[in-house]
N, C-alpha and C positions, 0 to 999 in steps of 0.2 A: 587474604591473598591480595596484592597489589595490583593495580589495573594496571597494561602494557597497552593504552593505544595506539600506538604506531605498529604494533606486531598483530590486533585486533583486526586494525584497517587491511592490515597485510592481510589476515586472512582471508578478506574479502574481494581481494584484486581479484579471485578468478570466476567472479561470481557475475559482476556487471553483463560482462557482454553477453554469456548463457543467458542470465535471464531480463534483458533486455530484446531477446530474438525470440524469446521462447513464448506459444501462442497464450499464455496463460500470465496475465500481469500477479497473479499471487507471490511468485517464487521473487521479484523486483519488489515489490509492496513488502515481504518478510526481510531481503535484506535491506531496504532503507531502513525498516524498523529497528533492526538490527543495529543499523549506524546508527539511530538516534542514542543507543544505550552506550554505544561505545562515546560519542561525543558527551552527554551527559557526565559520564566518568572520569572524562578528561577534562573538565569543566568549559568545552566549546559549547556554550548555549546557543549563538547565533548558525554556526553548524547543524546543533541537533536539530532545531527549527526547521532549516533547509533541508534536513532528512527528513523530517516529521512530513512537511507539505509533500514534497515526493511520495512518498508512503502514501499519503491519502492520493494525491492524484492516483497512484496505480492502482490502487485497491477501489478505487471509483467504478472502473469500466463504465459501462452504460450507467451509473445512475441506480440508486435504489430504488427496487428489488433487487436488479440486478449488477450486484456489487460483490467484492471480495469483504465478507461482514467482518471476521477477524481481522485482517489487517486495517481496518477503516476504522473500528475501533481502540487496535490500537494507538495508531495516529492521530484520533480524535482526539482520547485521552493523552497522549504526549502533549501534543500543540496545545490541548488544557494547561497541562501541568506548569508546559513554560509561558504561558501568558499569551499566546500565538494565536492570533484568529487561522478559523476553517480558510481554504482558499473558496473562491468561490469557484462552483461547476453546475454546467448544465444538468438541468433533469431527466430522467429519465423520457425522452420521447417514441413512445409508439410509433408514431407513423412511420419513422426509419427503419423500420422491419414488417417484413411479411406477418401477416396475421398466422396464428396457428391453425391448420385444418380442424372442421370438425367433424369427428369421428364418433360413431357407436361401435361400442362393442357390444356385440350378442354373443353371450355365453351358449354352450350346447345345451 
């Protein structure tokens, strides 16, 4: 079956702004992913790259732990494959959040 990326790309026009608004960077981190494969196909390597880093920025969130792990791996291994350094990002910082209460639970 023959790659169509321009009808590919098409299919993603409706996708940006949804999940660019939407509180969860996953669903932007999955279709940048998305585009890296469609650019790969069409042989845009410098494309897929700029898809790849995007993907990792949005799959970053706060820094691991607390990161989108699938999509980060994805784009870790893309920006591998094509020869593409990580971007670089901040670490995960604690002090930018409330600490979590601590709680006991007593059972009956």
């Amino acid at each position: 079956m023959d790659c169509d990326p321009a009808a590919a790309r098409a299919g993603l026009e409706g996708v940006w702004a949804p999940a660019a608004e939407a509180p969860y960077p996953m669903h932007l981190a999955d279709a940048q992913n998305l585009l890296v494969e469609i650019e790969i196909a069409a042989g845009n390597e410098a494309a897929a790259i700029e898809a790849a880093t995007a993907a990792y920025r949005a799959a970053w969130c706060d820094g691991p732990p607390y990161a989108y792990h699938w999509g980060l791996k994805a784009a870790k291994a893309d920006l591998k494959a094509l020869g593409a350094p990580e971007p670089e990002m901040p670490a995960f910082d604690e002090s930018k959040f409330d600490p979590m209460p601590d709680i006991e639970i007593i059972p009956d």
